[in-house]
C-alpha positions in Angstrom: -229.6 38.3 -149.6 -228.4 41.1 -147.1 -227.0 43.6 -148.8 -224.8 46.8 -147.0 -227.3 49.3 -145.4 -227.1 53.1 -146.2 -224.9 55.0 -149.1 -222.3 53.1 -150.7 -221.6 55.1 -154.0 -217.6 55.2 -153.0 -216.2 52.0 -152.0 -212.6 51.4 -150.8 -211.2 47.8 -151.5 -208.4 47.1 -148.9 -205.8 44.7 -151.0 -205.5 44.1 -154.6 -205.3 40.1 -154.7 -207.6 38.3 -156.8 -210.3 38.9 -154.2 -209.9 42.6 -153.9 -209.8 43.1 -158.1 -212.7 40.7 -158.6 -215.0 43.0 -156.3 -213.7 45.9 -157.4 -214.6 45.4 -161.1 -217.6 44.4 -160.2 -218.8 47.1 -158.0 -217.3 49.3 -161.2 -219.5 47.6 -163.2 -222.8 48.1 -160.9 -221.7 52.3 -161.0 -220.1 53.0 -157.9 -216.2 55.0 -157.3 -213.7 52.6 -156.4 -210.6 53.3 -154.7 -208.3 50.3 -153.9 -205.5 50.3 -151.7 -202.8 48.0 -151.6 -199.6 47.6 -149.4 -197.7 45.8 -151.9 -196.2 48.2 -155.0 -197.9 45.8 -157.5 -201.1 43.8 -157.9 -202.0 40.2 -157.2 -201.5 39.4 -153.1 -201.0 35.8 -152.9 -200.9 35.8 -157.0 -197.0 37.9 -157.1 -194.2 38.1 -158.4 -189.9 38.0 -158.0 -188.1 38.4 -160.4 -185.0 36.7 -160.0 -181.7 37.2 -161.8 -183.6 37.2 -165.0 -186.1 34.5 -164.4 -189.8 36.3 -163.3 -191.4 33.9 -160.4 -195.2 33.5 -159.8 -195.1 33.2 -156.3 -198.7 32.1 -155.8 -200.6 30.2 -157.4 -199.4 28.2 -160.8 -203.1 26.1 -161.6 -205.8 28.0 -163.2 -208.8 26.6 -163.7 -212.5 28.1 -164.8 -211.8 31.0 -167.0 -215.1 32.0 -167.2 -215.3 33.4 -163.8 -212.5 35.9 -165.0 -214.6 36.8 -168.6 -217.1 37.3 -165.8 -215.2 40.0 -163.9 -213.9 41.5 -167.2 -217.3 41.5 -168.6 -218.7 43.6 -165.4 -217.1 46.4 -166.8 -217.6 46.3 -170.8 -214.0 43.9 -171.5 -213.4 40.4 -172.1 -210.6 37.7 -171.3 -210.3 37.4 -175.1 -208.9 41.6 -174.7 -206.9 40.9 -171.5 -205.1 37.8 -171.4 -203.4 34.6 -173.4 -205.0 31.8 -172.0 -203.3 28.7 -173.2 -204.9 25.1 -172.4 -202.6 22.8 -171.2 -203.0 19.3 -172.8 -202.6 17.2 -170.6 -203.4 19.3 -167.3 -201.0 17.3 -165.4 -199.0 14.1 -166.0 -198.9 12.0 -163.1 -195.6 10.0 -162.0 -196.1 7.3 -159.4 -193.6 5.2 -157.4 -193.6 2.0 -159.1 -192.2 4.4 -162.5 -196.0 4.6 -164.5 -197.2 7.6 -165.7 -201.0 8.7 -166.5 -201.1 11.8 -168.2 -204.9 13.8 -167.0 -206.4 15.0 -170.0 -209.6 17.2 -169.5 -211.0 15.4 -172.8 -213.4 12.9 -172.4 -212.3 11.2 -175.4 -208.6 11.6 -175.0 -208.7 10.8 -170.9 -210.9 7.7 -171.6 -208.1 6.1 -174.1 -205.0 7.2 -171.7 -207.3 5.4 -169.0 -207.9 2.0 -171.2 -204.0 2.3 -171.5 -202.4 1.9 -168.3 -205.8 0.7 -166.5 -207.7 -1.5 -168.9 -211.3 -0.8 -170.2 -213.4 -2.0 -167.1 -211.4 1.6 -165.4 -212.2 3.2 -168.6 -215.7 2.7 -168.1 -215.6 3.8 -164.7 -213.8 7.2 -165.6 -216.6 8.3 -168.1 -219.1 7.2 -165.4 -217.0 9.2 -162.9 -216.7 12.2 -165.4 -221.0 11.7 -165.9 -221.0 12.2 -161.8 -218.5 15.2 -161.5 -220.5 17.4 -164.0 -223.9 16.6 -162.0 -222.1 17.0 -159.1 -221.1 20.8 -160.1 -224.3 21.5 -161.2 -225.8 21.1 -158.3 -223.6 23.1 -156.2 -222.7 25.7 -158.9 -225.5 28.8 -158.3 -226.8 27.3 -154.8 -223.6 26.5 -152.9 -220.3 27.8 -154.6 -221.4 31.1 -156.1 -223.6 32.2 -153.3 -223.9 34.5 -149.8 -225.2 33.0 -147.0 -227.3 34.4 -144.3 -228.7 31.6 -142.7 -227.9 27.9 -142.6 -232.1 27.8 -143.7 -230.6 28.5 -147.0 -229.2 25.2 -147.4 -233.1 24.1 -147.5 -233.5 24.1 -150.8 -234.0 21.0 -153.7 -230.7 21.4 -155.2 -229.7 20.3 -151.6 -231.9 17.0 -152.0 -230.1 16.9 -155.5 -226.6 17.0 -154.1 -227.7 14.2 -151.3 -229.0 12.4 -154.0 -225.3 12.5 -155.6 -223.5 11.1 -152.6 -222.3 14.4 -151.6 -222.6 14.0 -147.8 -220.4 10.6 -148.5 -217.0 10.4 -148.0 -214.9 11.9 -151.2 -212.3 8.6 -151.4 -215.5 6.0 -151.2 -217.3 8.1 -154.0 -214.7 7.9 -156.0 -214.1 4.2 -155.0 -217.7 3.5 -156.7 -216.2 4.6 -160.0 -212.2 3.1 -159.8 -210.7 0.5 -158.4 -206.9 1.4 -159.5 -205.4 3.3 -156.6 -203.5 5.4 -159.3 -206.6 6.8 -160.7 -207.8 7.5 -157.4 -204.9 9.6 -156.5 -205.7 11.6 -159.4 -209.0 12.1 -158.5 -209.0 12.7 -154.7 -205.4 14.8 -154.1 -207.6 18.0 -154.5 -208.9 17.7 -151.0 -205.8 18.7 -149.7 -206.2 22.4 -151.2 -209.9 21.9 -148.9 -207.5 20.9 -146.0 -208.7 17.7 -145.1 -207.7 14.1 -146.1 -209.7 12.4 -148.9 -210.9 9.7 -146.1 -213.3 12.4 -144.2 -213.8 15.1 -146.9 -217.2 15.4 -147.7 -217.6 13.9 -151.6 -219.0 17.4 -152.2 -215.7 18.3 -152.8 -215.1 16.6 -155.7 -216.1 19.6 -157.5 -212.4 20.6 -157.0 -211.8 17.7 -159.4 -214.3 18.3 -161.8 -212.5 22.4 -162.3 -208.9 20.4 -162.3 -209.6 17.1 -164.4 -213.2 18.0 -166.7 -213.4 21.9 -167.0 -209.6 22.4 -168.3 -206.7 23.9 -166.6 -205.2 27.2 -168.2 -202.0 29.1 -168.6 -201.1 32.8 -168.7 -198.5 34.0 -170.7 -196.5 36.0 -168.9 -197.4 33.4 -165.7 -200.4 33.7 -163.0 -199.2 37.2 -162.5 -200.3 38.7 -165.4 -203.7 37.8 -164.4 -203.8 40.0 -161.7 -202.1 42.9 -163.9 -204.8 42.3 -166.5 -207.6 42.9 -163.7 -205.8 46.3 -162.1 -205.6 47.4 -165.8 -209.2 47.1 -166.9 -210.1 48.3 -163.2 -208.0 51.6 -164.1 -209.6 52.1 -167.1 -213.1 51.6 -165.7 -212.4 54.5 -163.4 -210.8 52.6 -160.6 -208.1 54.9 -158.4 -205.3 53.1 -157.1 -203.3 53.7 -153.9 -199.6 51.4 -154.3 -197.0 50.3 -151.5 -199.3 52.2 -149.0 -200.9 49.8 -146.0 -203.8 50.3 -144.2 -203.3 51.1 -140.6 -206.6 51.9 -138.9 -210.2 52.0 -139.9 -211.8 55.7 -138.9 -216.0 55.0 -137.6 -218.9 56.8 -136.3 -221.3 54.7 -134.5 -221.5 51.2 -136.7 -220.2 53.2 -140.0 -216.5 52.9 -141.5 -216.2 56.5 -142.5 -212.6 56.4 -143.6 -209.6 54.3 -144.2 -206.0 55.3 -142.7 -202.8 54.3 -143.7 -199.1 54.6 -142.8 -198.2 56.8 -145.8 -200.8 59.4 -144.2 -203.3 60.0 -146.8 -207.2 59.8 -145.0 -209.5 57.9 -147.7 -213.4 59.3 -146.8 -215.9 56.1 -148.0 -219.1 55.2 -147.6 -218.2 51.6 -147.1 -215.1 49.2 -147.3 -214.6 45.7 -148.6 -211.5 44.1 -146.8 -209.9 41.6 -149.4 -206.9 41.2 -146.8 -205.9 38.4 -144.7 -208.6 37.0 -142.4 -206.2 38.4 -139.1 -205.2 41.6 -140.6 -209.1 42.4 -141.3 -210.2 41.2 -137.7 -207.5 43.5 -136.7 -208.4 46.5 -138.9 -212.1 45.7 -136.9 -211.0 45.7 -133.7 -212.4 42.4 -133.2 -212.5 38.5 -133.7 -216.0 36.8 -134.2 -217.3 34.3 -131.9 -217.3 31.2 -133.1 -218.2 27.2 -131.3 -215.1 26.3 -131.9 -211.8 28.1 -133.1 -211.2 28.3 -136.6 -209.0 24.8 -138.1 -206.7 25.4 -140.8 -205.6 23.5 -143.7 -201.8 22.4 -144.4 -199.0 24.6 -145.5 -196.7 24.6 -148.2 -192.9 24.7 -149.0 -192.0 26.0 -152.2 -188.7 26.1 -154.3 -188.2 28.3 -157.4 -185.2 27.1 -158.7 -184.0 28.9 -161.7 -182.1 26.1 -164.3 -179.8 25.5 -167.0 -181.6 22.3 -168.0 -184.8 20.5 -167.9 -186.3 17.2 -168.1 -188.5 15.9 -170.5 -190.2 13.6 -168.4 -191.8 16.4 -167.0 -194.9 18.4 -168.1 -196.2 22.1 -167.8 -197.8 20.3 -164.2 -196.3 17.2 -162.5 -197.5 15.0 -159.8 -194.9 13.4 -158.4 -196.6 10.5 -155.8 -194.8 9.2 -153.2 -195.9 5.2 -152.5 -197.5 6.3 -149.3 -200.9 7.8 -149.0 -203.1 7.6 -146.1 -199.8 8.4 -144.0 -199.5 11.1 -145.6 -202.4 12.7 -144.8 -202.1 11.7 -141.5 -198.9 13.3 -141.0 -200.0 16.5 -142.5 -203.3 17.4 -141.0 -202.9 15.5 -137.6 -199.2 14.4 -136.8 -197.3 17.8 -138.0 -194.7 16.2 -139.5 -193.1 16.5 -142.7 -193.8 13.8 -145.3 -191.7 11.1 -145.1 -192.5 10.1 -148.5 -193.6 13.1 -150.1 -195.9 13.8 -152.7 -195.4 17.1 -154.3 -196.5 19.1 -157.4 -194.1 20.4 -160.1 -194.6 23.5 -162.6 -192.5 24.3 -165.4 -194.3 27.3 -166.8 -191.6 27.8 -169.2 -193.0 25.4 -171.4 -195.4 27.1 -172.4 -193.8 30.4 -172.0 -189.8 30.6 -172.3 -189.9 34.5 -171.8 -189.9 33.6 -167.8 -186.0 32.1 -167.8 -183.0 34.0 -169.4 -182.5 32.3 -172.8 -181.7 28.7 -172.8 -182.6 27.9 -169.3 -185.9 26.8 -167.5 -187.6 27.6 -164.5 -189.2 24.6 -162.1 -191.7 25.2 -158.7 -191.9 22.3 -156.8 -194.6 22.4 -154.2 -194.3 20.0 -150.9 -197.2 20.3 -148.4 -196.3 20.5 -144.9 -197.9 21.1 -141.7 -199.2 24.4 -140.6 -197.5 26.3 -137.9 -200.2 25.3 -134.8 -199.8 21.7 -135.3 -195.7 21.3 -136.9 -192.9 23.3 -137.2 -193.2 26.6 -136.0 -191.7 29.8 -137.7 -188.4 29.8 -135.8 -188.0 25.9 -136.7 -188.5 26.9 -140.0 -185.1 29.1 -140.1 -183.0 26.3 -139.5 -185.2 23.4 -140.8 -185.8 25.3 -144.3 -182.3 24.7 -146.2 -182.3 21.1 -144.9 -185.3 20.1 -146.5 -184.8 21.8 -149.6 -181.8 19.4 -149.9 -184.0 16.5 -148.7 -186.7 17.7 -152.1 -183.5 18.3 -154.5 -182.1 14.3 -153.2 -185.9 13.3 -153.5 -186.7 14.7 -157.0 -183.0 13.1 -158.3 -184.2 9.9 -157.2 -187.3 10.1 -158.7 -185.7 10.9 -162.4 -184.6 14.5 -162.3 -180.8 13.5 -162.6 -178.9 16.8 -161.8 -180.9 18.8 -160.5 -178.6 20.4 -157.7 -176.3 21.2 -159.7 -178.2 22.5 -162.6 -180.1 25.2 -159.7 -178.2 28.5 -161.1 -180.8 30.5 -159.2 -183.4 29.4 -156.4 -185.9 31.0 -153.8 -187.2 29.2 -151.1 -190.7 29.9 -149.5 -191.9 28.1 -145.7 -194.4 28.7 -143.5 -192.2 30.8 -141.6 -192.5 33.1 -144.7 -196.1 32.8 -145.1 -196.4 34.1 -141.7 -194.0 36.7 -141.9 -197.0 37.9 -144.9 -199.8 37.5 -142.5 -201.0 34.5 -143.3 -202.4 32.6 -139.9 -201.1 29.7 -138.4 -198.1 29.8 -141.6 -200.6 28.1 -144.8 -201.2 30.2 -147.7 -204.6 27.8 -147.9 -206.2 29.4 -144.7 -209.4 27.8 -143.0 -210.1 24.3 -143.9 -212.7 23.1 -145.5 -214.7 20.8 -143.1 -218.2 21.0 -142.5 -218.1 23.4 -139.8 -216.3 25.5 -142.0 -218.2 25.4 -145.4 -221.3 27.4 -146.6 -223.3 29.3 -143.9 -220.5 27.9 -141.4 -216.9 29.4 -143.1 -216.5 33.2 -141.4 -219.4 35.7 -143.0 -218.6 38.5 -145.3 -221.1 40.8 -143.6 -219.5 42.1 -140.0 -221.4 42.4 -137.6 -222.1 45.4 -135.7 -221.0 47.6 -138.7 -223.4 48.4 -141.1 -221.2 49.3 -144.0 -217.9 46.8 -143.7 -217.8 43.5 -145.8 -215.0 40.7 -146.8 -213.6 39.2 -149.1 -210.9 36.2 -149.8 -210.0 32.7 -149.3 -211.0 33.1 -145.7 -214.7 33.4 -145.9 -217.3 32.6 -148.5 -217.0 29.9 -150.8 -213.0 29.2 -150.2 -209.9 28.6 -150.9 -208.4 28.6 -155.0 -208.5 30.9 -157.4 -212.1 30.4 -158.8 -213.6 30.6 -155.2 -211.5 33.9 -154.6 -212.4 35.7 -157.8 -216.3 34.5 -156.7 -215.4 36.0 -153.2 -214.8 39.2 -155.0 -218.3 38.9 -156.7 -220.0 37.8 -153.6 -218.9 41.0 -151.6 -219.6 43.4 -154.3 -223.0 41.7 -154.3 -223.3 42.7 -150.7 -222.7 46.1 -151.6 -224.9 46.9 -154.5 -227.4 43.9 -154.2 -227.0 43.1 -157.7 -225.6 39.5 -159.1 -223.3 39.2 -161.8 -225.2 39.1 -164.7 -227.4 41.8 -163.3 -224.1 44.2 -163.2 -223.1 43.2 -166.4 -226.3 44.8 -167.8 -225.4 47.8 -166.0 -222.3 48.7 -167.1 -223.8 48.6 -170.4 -226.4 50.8 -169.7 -223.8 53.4 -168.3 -221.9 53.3 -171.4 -225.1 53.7 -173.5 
């Protein structure tokens, strides 16, 4: 693995999103200063919050999956998760609500799944699923150290037998045939396959590799916060201040100071000149090519994955029907793909998630009332509506989602919406985000492994990224790896290896 060439021993972090705090704690860990700046006047990037006439709003993302890549950051600097944060496990992860009125609740239980899958699918399906579950855990440990957690500095990499292990698996197939060999009920495969869209490309021609999404969603558990997905970036500023970590608030970054292929110092608007010895830049793929001075050449340009709109909506009532996660499937499927990664239209019979993290934690919502995100994929900006659309088309469709969700059960809703916020692409892009997704690059095979945008930049010896942009991805357990993987670049040193460092220090 390349690693950063000449001193690094103080490192400036540009953002403080998942990214940004991951590589921060672990270049804490491995000994070296750590300044982050931030343009925001809080942690977490993508991961914020509003808080809005007494309700407090994750804005980012609601699903957290794989803990122990968090205890992982933690432990790089002598804390734990156990210290930092209330993780509750959500029983079921999700419960899924289709168009013909069933419901399949997704249990991360072998036991518990297998019996909810005998119950609406009948035992052949049950057999299947265990099969299935037997395939998703080969299938992440094949990809876990060699693919996911991993820099790359050469495709060459790829030659290695956990490659011919992951052929072996069907990985190279397509994801909805793969899971075809295991279920035949087109419910089940829903379940199983609507990950791909956080990869950016329809379960028809994702690679099956990609299943590993499902396995962190449906096999390794899905968590909550208290206090929401915000305090997880709180708990990680936190333990990076106490490990020594300086912190620059509501200040943005406006140039990048060199000499010859060095960063030498980072500049931003508030004035202040930050001397470094090298810079990891955890901001948005277009504000760090901007920050550069340059774009890298690529084949062909970079495709991105679908957009999102989201409605908070702020309530004086709830349903019971729904769980702490809801997928609400439309009957149309394949259409819906198509219209979202190749027709830039709106859904016309939407699928769409829905999180009511005041189930698990009423301290979000003013006594007595409940707070709801619905999440409705849409188009990005270079294929659908663009920004300026959005302005008009934006209060339209939240009506269209209110009508939708009343129809599918959620009697009242309009009028039980006391408070609401409504987030487009016209919004994301307004934040930086290219092309209007929160989801940036998609994941096809072009863009995966040695093929997503490098951390390393070339032509400067001492500048590295991080984030959903480049290596491994998009989510919130690639992201906080994307942290680790830059800080790797800096110091040389894996995880485990800064663990034992920080240790040492404190000894």
């Amino acid at each position: 693995m390349r690693r950063l060439a000449g001193p690094t021993g103080h490192v400036v972090v540009v953002g403080a999103g998942l990214s940004g705090l991951a590589a921060a704690l672990h270049l804490l860990g491995a000994g070296r200063r750590v300044t982050v700046v931030e343009r925001s006047p809080a942690p977490g990037g993508r991961a914020g919050r509003l808080d809005l006439g007494g309700y407090r709003i994750d804005t980012g993302p609601t699903v957290l999956t794989m803990p122990e890549l968090i205890d992982e950051a933690f432990a790089a600097v002598g804390t734990s998760l156990r210290d930092r944060l209330d993780l509750v496990p959500l029983h079921p992860a999700y419960r899924a609500r289709f168009a013909d009125g069933s419901r399949i609740d997704v249990h991360t239980g072998a036991e518990a799944m297998e019996a909810e899958v005998r119950r609406c699918a009948g035992p052949r399906e049950a057999a299947g699923y265990l099969r299935l579950r037997r395939w998703l855990e080969a299938l992440y440990r094949a990809q876990r150290r060699r693919f996911i957690d991993a820099n790359f500095d050469s495709p060459l990499q790829l030659l290695h037998p956990d490659l011919a292990r992951l052929a072996a698996l069907g990985g190279f197939g397509r994801l909805d045939r793969q899971i075809g060999r295991f279920l035949n009920d087109e419910r089940l495969r829903r379940i199983f396959t609507f990950q791909s869209l956080y990869a950016g490309v329809p379960p028809a021609r994702a690679l099956a590799a990609y299943a590993v999404i499902a396995y962190m969603d449906t096999v390794a558990g899905v968590y909550f916060p208290r206090g929401g997905v915000h305090a997880l970036p709180r708990a990680l500023a936190e333990a990076a201040a106490e490990a020594g970590g300086t912190f620059h608030w509501a200040q943005e970054v406006t140039r990048l100071e060199r000499a010859a292929d060095r960063v030498t110092a980072v500049h931003t608007a508030a004035g202040p000149r930050i001397p470094c010895d090298a810079v990891v830049l955890s901001c948005e793929l277009p504000t760090a090519y901007r920050l550069l001075g340059r774009v890298p050449r690529r084949p062909l340009p970079l495709r991105h994955a679908p957009s999102a709109v989201v409605l908070h909506a702020g309530t004086s009532r709830t349903w019971p029907e729904l769980g702490h996660h809801t997928l609400s499937f439309g009957r149309a499927w394949r259409r819906t793909f198509e219209e979202l990664t190749r027709g830039g239209r709106l859904m016309t019979d939407p699928s769409l998630l829905i999180t009511r993290p005041t189930t698990h934690d009423p301290s979000l919502a003013p006594p007595g009332k409940h707070l709801h995100y619905v999440l409705a994929p849409c188009p990005h900006t270079g294929i659908g509506p663009g920004p300026d659309t959005w302005q008009a088309l934006g209060p339209r469709y939240r009506d269209e989602l209110v009508a939708e969700l009343e129809h599918r059960g959620l009697t009242g809703l309009g009028g039980a919406i006391e408070q609401a916020h409504l987030v487009t692409p016209a919004d994301w892009a307004r934040q930086g985000h290219a092309a209007g997704t929160p989801f940036s690059a998609a994941h096809t095979f072009a863009q995966t492994g040695p093929f997503r945008p490098r951390n390393l930049v070339r032509g400067l010896a001492n500048a590295v990224l991080a984030g959903c942009g480049t290596t491994p991805g998009v989510g919130v357990p690639p992201v906080l790896l994307s942290g680790k993987l830059a800080a790797a670049r800096v110091t040389g040193l894996r995880g485990g290896d800064r663990s034992r460092t920080t240790i040492a220090l404190a000894s």
